[in-house]
PyMOL CGO cylinders between C-alpha atoms (Angstrom):
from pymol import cmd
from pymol.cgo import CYLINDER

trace = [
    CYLINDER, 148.70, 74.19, 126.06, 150.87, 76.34, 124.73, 0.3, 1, 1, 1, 1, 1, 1,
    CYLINDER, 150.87, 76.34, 124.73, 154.89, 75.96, 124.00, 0.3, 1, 1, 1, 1, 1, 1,
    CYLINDER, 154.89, 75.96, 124.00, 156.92, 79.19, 123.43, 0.3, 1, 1, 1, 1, 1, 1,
    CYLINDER, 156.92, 79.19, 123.43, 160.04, 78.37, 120.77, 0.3, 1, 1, 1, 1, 1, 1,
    CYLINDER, 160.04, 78.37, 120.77, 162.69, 80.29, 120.72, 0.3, 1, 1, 1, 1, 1, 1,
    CYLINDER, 162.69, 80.29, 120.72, 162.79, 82.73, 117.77, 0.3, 1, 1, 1, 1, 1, 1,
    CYLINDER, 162.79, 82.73, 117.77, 166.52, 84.29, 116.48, 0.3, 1, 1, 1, 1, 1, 1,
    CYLINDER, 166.52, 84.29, 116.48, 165.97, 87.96, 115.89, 0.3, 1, 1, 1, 1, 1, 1,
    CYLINDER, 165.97, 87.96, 115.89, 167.21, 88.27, 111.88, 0.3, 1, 1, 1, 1, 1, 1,
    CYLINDER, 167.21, 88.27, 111.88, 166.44, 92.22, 111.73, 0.3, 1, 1, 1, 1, 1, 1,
    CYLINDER, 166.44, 92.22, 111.73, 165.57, 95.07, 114.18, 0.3, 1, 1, 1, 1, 1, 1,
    CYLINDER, 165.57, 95.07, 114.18, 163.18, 98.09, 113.60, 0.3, 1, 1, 1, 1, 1, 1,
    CYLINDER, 163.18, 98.09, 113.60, 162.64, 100.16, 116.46, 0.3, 1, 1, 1, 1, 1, 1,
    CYLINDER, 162.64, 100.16, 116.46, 159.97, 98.27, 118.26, 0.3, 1, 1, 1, 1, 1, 1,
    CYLINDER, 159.97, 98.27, 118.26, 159.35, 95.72, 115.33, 0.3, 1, 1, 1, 1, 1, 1,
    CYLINDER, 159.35, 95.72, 115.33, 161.57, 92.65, 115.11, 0.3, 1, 1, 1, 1, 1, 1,
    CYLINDER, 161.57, 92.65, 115.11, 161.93, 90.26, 112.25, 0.3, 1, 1, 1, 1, 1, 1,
    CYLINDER, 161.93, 90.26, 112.25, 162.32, 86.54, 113.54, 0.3, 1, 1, 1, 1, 1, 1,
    CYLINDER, 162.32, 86.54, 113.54, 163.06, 83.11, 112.13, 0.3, 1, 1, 1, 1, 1, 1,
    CYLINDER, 163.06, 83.11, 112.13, 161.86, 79.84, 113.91, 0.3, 1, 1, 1, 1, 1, 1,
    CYLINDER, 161.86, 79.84, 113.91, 162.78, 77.17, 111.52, 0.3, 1, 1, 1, 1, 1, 1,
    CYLINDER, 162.78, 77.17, 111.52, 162.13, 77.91, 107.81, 0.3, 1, 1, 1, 1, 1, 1,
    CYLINDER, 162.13, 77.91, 107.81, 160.00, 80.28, 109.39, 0.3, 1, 1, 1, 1, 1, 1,
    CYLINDER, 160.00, 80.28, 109.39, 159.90, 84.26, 109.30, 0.3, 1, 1, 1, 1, 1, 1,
    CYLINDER, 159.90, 84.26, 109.30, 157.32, 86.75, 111.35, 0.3, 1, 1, 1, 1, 1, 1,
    CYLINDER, 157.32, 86.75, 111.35, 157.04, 89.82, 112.93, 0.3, 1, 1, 1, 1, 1, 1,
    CYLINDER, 157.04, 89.82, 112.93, 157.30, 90.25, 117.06, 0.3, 1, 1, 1, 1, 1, 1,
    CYLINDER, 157.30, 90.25, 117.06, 156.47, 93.80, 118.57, 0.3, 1, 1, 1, 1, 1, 1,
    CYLINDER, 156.47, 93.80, 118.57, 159.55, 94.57, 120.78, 0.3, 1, 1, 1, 1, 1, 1,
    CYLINDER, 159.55, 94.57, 120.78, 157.63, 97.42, 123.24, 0.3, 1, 1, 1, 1, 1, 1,
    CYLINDER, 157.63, 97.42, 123.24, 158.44, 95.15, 126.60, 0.3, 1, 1, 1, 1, 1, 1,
    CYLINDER, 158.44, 95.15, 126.60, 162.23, 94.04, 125.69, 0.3, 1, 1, 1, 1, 1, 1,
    CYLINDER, 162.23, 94.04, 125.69, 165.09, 96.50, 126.00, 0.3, 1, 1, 1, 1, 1, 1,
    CYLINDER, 165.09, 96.50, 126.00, 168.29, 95.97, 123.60, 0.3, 1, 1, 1, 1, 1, 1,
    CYLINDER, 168.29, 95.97, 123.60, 166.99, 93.53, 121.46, 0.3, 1, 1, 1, 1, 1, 1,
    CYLINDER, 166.99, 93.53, 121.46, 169.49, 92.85, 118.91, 0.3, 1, 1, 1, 1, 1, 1,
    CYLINDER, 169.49, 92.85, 118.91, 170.17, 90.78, 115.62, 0.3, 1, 1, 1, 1, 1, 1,
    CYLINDER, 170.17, 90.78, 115.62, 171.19, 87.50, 117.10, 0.3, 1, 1, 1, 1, 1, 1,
    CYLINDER, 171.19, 87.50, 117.10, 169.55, 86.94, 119.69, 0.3, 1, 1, 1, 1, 1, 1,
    CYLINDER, 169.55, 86.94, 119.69, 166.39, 85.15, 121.25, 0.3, 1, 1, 1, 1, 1, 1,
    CYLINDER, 166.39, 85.15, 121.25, 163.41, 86.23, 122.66, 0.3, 1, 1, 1, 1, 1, 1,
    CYLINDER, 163.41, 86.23, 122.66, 160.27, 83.87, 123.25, 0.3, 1, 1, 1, 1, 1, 1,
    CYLINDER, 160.27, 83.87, 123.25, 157.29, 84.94, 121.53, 0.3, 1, 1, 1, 1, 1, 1,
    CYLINDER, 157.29, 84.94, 121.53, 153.43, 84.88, 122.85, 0.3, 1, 1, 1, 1, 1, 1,
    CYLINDER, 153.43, 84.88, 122.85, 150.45, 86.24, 120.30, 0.3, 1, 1, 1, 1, 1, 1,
    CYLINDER, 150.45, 86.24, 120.30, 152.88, 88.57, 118.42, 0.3, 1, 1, 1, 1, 1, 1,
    CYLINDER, 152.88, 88.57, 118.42, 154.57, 90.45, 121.47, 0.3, 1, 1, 1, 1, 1, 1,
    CYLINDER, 154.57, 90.45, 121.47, 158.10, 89.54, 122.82, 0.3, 1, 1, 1, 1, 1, 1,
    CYLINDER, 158.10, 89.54, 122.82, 157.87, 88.43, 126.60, 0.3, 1, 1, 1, 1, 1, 1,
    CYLINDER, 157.87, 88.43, 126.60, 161.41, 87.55, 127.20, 0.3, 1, 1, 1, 1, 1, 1,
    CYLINDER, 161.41, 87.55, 127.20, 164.92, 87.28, 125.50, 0.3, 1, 1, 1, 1, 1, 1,
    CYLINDER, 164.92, 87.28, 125.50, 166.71, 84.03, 126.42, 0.3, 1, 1, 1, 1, 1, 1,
    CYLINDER, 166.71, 84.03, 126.42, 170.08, 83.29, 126.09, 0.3, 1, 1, 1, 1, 1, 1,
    CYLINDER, 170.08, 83.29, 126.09, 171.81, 81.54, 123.34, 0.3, 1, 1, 1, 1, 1, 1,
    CYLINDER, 171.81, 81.54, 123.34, 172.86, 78.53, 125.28, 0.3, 1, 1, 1, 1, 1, 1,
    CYLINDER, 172.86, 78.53, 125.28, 169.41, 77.84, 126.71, 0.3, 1, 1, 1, 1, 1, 1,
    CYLINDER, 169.41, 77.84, 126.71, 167.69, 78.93, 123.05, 0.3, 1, 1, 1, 1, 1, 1,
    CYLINDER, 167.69, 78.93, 123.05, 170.09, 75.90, 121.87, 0.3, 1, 1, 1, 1, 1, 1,
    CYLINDER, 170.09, 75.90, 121.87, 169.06, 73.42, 124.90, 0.3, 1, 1, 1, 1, 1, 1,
    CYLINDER, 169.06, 73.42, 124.90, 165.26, 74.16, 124.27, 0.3, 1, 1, 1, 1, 1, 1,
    CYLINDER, 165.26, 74.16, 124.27, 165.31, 73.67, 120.38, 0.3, 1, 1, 1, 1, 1, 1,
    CYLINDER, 165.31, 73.67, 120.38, 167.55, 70.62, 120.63, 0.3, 1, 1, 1, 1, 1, 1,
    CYLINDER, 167.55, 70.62, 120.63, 165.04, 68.99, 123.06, 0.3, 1, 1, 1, 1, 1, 1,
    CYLINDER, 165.04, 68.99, 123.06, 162.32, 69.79, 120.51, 0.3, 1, 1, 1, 1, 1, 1,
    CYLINDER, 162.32, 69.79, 120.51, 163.89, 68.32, 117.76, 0.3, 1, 1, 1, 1, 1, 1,
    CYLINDER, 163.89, 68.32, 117.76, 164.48, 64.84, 119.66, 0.3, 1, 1, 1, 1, 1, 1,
    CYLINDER, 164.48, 64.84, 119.66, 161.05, 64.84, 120.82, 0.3, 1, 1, 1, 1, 1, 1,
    CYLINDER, 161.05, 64.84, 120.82, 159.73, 65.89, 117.62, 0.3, 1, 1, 1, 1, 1, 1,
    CYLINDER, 159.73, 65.89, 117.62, 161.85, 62.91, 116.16, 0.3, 1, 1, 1, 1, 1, 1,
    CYLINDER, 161.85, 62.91, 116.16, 160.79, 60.44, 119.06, 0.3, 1, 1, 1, 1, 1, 1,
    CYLINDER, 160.79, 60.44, 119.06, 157.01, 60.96, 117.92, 0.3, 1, 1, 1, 1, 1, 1,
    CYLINDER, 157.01, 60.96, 117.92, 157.80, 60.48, 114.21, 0.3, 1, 1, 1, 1, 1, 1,
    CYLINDER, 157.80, 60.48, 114.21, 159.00, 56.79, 114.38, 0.3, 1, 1, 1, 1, 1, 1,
]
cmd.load_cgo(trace, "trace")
């Protein structure tokens, strides 16, 4: 199974974004999103941007992984 995390676009290049999840930085090809900007989130599958998400729900999601993350490290 696979979970999509939300990634925060950090820099935009025509069809090229650079993304952070975590500590983490990658590339995501942009050729199915329109108006992708710096600052906001898109969910990621194999290198290619499916959907952008917004903040508020980016937040939700990440927060939810973080407790569960937490829950299985005790």
């Amino acid at each position: 199974m696979c979970l999509a995390i939300p990634n925060k676009v950090i820099k935009v290049n025509k069809d090229w974004a650079t993304v952070q999840s975590g500590t983490h930085q990658h590339q995501a090809n942009l050729s199915l999103l329109k108006n992708v900007k710096v600052g906001d989130y898109i969910l990621i599958h194999d290198g290619l941007a499916l959907n952008k998400i917004p903040k508020t729900e980016a937040k939700k999601i990440l927060e939810i992984i973080k407790n569960h993350s937490n829950e299985l490290n005790r």
